[in-house]
KESE-588780 format. One record per residue (C-alpha): x, y, z; residue in three letters. Coordinates in pm, 1 decimal, decimal comma. Last residue first. Example, Ala and Ser with C-alpha at 12.3 -4.5 7.8 and 13.67 -1.06 7.14 Angstrom:
BEGIN
[[1367,0; -106,0; 714,0]; "SER"];
[[1230,0; -450,0; 780,0]; "ALA"];
***
This chain:
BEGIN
[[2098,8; -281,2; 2023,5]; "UNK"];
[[2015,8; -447,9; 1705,8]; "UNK"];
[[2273,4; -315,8; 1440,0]; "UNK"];
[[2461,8; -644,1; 1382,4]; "UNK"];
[[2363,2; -594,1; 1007,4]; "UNK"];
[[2124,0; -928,6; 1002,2]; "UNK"];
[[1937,8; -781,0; 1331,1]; "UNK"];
[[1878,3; -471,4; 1118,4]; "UNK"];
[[1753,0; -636,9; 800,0]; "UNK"];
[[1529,7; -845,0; 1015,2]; "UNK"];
[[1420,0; -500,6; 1233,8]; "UNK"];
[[1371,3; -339,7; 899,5]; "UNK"];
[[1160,5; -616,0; 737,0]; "UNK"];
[[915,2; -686,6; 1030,9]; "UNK"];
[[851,7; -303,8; 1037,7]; "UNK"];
[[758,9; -324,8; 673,1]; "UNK"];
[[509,4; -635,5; 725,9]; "UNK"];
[[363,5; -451,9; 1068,1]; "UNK"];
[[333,6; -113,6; 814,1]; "UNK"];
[[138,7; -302,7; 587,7]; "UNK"];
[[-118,9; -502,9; 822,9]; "UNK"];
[[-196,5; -190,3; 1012,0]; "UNK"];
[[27,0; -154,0; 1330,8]; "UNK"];
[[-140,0; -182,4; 1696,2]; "UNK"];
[[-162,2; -611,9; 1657,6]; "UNK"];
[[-28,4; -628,1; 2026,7]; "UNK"];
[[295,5; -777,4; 1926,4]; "UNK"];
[[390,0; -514,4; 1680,1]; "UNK"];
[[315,4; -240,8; 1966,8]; "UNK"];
[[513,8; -456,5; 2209,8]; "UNK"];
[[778,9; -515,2; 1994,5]; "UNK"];
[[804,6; -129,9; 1934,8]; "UNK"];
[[808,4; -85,5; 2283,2]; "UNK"];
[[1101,4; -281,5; 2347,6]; "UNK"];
[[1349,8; -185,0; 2042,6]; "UNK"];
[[1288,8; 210,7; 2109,3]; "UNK"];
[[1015,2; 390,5; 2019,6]; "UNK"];
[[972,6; 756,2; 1820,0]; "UNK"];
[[672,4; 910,7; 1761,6]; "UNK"];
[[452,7; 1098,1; 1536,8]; "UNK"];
[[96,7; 1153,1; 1628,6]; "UNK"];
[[-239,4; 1292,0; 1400,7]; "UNK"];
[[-155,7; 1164,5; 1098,9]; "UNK"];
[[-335,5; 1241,2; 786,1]; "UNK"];
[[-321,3; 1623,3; 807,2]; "UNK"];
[[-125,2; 1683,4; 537,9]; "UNK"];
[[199,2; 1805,9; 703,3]; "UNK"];
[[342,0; 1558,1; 902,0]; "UNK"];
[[627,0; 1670,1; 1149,3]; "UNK"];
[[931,0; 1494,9; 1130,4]; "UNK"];
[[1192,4; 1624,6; 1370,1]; "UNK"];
[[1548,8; 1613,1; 1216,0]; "UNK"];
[[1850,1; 1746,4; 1406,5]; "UNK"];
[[1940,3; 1368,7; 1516,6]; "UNK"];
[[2008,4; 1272,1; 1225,8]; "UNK"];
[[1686,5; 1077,5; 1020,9]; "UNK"];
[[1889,5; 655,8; 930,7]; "UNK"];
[[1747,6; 562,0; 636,6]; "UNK"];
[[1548,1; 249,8; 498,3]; "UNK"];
[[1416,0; 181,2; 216,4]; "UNK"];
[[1043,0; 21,7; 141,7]; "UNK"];
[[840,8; -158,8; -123,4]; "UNK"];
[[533,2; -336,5; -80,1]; "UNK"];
[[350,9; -512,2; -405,9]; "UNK"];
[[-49,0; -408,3; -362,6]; "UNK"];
[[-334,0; -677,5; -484,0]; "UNK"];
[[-566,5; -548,2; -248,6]; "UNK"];
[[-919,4; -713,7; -296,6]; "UNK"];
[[-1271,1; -588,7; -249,0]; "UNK"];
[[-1513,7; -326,3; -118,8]; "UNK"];
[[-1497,8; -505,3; 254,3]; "UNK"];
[[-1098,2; -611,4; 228,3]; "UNK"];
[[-978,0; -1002,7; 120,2]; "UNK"];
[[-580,8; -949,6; 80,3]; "UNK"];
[[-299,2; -1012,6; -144,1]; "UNK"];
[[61,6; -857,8; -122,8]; "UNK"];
[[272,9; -880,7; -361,8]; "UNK"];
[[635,0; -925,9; -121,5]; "UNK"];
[[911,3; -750,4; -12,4]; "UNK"];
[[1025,0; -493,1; -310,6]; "UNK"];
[[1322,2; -298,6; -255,2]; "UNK"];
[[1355,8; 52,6; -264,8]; "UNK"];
[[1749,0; 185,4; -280,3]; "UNK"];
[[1840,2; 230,4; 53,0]; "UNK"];
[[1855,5; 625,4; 247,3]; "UNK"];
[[2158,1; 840,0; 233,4]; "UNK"];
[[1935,9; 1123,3; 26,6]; "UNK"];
[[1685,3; 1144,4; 309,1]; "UNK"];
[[1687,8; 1473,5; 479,9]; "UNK"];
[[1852,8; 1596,0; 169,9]; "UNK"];
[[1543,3; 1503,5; -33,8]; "UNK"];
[[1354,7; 1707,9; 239,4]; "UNK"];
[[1118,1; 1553,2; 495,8]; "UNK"];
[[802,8; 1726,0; 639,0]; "UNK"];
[[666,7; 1362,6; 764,7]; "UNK"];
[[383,3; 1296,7; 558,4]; "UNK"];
[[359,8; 1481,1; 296,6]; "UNK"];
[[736,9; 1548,3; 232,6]; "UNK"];
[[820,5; 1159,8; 291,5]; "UNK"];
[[512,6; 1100,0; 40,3]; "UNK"];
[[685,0; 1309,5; -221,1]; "UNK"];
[[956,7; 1166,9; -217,7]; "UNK"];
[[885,8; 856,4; -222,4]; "UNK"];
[[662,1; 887,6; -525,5]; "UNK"];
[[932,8; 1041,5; -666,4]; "UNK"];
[[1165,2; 747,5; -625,6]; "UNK"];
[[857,3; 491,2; -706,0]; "UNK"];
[[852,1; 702,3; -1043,2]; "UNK"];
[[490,3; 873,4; -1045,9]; "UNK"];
[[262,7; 786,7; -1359,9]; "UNK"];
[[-74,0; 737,4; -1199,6]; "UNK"];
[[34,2; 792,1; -850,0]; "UNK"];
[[226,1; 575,6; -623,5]; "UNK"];
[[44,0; 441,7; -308,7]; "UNK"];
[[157,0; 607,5; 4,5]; "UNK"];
[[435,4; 541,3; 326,9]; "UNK"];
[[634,1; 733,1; 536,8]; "UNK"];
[[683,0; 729,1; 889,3]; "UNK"];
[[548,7; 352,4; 912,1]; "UNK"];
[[209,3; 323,3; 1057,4]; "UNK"];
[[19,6; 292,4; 1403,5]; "UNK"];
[[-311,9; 242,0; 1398,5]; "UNK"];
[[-570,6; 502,5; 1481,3]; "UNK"];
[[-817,6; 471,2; 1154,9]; "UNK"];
[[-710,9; 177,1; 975,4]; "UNK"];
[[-859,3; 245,0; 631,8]; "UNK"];
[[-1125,8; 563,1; 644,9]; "UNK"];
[[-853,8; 776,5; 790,9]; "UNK"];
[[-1039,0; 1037,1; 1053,2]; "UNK"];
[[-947,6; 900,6; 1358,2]; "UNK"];
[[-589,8; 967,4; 1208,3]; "UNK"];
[[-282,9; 734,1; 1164,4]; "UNK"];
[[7,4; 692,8; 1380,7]; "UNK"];
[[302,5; 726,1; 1235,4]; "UNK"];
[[640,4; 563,7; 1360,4]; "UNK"];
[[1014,5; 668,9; 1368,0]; "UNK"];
[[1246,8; 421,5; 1526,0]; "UNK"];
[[1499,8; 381,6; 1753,9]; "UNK"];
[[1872,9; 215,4; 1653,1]; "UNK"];
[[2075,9; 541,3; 1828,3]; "UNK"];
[[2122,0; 727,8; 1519,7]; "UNK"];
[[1697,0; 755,1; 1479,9]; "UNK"];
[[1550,1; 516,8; 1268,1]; "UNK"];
[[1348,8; 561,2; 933,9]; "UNK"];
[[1164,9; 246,7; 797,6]; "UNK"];
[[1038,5; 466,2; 462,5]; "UNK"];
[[721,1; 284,9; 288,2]; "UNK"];
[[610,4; 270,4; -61,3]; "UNK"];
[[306,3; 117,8; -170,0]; "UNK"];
[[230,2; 39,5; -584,0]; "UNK"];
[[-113,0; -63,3; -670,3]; "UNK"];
[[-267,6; -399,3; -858,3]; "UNK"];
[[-603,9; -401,7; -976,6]; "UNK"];
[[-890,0; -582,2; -785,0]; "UNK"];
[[-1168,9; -404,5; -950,0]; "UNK"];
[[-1328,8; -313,2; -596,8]; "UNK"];
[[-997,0; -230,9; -462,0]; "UNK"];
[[-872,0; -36,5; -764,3]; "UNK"];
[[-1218,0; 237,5; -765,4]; "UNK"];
[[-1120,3; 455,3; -497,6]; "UNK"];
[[-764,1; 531,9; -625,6]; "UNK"];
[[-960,4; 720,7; -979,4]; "UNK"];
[[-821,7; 511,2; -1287,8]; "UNK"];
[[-580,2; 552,3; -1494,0]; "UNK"];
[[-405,4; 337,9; -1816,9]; "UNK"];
[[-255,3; 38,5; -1944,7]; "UNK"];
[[89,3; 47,4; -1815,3]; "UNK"];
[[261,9; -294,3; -1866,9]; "UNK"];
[[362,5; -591,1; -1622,6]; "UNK"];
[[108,3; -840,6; -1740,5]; "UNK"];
[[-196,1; -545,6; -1656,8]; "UNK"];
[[-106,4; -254,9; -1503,5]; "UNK"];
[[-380,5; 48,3; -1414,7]; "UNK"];
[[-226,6; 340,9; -1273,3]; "UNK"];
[[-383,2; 538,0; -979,1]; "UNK"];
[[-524,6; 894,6; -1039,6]; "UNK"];
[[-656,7; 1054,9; -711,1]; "UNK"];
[[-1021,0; 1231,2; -693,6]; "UNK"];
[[-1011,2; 1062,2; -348,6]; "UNK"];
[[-1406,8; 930,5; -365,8]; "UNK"];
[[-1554,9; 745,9; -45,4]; "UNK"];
[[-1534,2; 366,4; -13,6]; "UNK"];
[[-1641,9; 228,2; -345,5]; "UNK"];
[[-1962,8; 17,3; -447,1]; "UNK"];
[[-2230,0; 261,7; -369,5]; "UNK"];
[[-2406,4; 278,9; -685,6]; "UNK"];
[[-2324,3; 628,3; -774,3]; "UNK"];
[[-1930,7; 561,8; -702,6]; "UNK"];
[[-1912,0; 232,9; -887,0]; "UNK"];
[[-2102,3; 413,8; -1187,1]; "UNK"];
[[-1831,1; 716,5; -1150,0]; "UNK"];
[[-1532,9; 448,3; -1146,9]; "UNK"];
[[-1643,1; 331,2; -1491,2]; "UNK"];
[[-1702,4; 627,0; -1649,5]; "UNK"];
[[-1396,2; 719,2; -1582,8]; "UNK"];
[[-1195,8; 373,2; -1711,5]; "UNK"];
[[-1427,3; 422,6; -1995,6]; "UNK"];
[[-1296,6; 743,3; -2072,0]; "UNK"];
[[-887,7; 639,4; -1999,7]; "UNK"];
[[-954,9; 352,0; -2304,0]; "UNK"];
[[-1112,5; 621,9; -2530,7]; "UNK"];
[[-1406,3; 625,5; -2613,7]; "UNK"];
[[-1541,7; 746,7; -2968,7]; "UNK"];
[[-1857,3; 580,0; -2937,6]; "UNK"];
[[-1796,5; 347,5; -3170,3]; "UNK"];
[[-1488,6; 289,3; -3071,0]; "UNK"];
[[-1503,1; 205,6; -2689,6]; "UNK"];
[[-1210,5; 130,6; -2553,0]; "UNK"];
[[-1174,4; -211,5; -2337,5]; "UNK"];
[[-1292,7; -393,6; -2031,0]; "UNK"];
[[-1332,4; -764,1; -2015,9]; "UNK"];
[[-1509,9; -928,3; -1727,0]; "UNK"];
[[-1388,8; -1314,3; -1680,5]; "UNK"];
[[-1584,4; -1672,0; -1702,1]; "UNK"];
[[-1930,4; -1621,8; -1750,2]; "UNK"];
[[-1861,0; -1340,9; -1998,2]; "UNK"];
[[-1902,7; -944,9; -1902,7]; "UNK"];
[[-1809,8; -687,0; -2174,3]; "UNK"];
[[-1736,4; -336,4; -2045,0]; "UNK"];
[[-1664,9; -113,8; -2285,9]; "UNK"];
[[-1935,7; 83,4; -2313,1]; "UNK"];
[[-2160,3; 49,7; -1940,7]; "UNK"];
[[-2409,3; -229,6; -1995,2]; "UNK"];
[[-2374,4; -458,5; -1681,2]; "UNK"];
[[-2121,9; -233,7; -1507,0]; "UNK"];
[[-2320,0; -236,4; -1139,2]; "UNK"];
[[-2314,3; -646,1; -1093,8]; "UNK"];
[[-1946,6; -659,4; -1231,4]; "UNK"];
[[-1865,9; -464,4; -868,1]; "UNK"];
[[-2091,5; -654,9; -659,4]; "UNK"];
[[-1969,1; -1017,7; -825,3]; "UNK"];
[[-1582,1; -873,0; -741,1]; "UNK"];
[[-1338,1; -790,7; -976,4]; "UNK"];
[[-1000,1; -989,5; -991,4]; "UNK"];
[[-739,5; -765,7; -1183,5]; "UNK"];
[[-578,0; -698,2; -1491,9]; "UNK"];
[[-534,6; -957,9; -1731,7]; "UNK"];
[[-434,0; -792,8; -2050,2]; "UNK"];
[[-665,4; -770,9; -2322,1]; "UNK"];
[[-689,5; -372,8; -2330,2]; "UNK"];
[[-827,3; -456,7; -1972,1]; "UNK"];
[[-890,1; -812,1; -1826,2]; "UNK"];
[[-1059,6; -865,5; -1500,0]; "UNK"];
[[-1062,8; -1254,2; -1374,7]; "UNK"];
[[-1409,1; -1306,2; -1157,3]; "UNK"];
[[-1487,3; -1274,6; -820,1]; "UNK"];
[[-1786,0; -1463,4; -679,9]; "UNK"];
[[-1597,2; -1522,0; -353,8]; "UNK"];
[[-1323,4; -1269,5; -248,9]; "UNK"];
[[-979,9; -1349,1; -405,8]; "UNK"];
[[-785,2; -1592,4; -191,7]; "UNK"];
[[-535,2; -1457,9; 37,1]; "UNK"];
[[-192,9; -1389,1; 119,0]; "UNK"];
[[-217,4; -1075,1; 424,2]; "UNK"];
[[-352,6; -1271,7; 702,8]; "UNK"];
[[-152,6; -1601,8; 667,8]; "UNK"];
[[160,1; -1381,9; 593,0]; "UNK"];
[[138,5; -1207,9; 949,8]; "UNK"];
[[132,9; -1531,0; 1117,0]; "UNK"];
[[461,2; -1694,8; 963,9]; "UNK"];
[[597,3; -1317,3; 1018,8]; "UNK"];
[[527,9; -1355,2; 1386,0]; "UNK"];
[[742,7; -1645,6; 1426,8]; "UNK"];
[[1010,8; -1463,5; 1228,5]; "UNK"];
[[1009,4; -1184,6; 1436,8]; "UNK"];
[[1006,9; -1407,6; 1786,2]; "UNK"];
[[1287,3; -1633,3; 1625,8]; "UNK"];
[[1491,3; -1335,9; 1555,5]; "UNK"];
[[1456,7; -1122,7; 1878,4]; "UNK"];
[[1679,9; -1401,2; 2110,9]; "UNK"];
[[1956,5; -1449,5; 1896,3]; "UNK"];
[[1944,6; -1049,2; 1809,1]; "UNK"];
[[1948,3; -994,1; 2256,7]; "UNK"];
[[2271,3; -1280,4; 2272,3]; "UNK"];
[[2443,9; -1084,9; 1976,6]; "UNK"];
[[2430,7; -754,1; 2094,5]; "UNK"];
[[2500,0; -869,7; 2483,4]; "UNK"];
***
């Protein structure tokens, strides 16, 4: 009956994987042009974006690509302009609200510097997300749903766990930390989980800009004496759904794009270990 119910889930995941990848690979919005910073391509930043910077030090716009650099004579630093930067996007209304957050900036696989989390998207700059697929001893699964008050995907349903990694986080501690945040989990609670593994780079046309985000997740199995309970106020129900009603939920578009992708992944990795009830 194991076997006969994977046969039968497996096409349906992998049918709705085709789709999901058609809505999260994209083209860079139009009017975007390459970002380079320290000389390293960076990011895609959009026409509204480049608009706003005309004349901030170290930003030097060409027809081609926007360059952003430190600013010697005027004893900037690279981190400085990266500030100043995000401030003018914030005063001319080019970023979605203000998180007073470091993110990293990477360009060609090296650390560059840090920028404030609101300003990536409009810059196109590549982020870090890591999720936690955690299931219950008896194959269920532990969802999120988000709050009314998120400003991306407010009232979807989300993994357990999952956050952007901070300007100069380890993806382990980033996990951590997130699966504290959001869920009340201990490193103990956890410590039997996967090593993360990246599933794709995502790429994805959004209002202030582009996500250029790689996905990572692990998965662990919570015992049964384990309640999550989220503690920062970002989620506003935790759950946990059986086989059925999780399909349902995936099938009726009720997960943000992210968490569907993750999902998609565990029950894959699950149906591929036999452990598909």
């Amino acid at each position: 009956m194991k076997d006969a119910h994977a046969r039968a889930l497996a096409p349906a995941l992998q049918a709705r994987h085709r789709q999901l990848i058609k809505r999260i690979q994209q083209l860079p919005p139009s009017g975007s042009r390459p970002l380079t910073v320290a000389g390293r391509v960076a990011g895609w930043i959009t026409a509204k974006a480049t608009g706003h910077l005309q004349g901030l030090p170290g930003v030097h716009i060409e027809d081609e690509a926007v360059h952003i650099t430190s600013a010697p004579s005027q004893r900037l630093p690279l981190n400085a302009v990266l500030a100043r930067l995000a401030v003018s996007l914030k005063d001319t209304g080019c970023l979605r609200g203000w998180r007073d957050e470091l993110l990293d900036v990477v360009g060609e696989g090296r650390r560059l510097g840090a920028i404030e989390r609101a300003a990536v998207r409009p810059l196109g700059l590549l982020t870090k997300a890591v999720h936690l697929n955690a299931w219950s001893p008896d194959g269920r699964l532990w969802i999120a749903r988000r709050a009314s008050s998120k400003s991306t995907d407010p009232g979807l349903w989300d993994t357990l766990v999952g956050g952007l990694v901070a300007a100069g986080e380890s993806l382990e501690n980033s996990l951590l930390r997130e699966s504290n945040e959001e869920a009340g989990l201990q490193a103990a609670d956890i410590e039997s989980r996967s090593a993360l593994r990246i599933i794709l780079r995502m790429h994805r046309r959004l209002p202030e800009g582009y996500q250029v985000e790689d996905v990572l997740v692990s998965d662990c199995v919570l015992a049964e004496s384990v309640q999550p309970k989220n503690l920062d106020g970002e989620v506003s129900e935790i759950r946990l759904v059986g086989m059925d009603e999780l399909r349902e939920l995936v099938e009726a578009g009720e997960f943000t794009r992210e968490a569907e992708l993750v999902v998609l992944d565990g029950l894959q990795k699950r149906i591929e270990q036999g452990l598909i009830l």
